[in-house]
Wavefront OBJ file of the C-alpha trace (Angstrom):
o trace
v 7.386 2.629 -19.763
v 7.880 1.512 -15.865
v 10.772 3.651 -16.013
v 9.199 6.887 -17.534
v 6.064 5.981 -14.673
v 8.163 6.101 -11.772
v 10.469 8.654 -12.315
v 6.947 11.118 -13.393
v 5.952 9.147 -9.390
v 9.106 10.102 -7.551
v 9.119 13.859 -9.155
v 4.752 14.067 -7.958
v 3.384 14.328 -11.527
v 1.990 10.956 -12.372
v -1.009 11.729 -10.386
v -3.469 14.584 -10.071
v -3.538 14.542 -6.901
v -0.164 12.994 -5.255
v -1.528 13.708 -1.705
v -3.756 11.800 -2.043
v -1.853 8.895 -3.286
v 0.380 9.412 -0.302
v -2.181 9.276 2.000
v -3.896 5.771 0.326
v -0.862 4.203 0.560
v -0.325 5.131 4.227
v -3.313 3.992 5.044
v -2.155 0.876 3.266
v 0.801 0.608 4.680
v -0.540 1.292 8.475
v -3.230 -1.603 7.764
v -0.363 -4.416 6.776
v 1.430 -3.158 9.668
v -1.190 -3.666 12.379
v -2.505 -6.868 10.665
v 1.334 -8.125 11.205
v 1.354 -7.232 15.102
v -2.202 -8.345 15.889
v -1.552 -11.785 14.171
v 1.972 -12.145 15.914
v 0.360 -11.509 19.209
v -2.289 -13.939 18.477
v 0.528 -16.670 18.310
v 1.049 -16.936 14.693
v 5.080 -17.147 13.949
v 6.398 -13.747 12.477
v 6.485 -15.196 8.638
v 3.609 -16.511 8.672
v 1.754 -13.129 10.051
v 3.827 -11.054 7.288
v 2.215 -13.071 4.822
v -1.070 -13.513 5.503
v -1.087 -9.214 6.620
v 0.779 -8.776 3.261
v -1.440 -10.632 1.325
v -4.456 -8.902 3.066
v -2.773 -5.535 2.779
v -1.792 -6.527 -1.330
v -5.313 -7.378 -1.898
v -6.111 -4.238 -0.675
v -4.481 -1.116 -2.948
v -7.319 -2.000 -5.319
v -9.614 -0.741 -3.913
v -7.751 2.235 -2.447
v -6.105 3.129 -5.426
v -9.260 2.930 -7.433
v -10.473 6.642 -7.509
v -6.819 8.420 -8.533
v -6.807 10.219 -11.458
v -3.564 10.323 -13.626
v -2.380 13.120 -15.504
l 1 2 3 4 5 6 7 8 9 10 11 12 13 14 15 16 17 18 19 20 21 22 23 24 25 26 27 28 29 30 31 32 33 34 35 36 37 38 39 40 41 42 43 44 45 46 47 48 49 50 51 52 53 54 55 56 57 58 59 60 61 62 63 64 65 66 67 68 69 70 71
């Protein structure tokens, strides 16, 4: 089943809308990445800034992933 769902992903027919999905998880993706620079410039070492902006940016898909429709 994983397999079938992301090779339907990779060829754009597992959603209705794949721009969308592209943009949600650029938006995503743009979030975990700013979270990562703003808490290394607050002084927080490099792993520990990953993990707390990927744990933020994790916790996050939810809800922007929560309005795509599937085919």
């Amino acid at each position: 089943m994983a397999k079938s769902s992301i090779l339907l992903f990779l060829r754009g027919k597992l959603f209705s809308e794949p721009s969308k999905v592209y943009r949600q998880s650029a938006i995503g993706a743009v979030t975990t990445a700013v979270l990562v620079v703003v808490l290394a410039k607050l002084g927080l070492p490099v792993a520990a800034a990953t993990a707390i902006a990927g744990l933020i940016g994790g916790a996050l898909q939810p809800y922007l992933f929560k309005d795509l429709r599937y085919r």
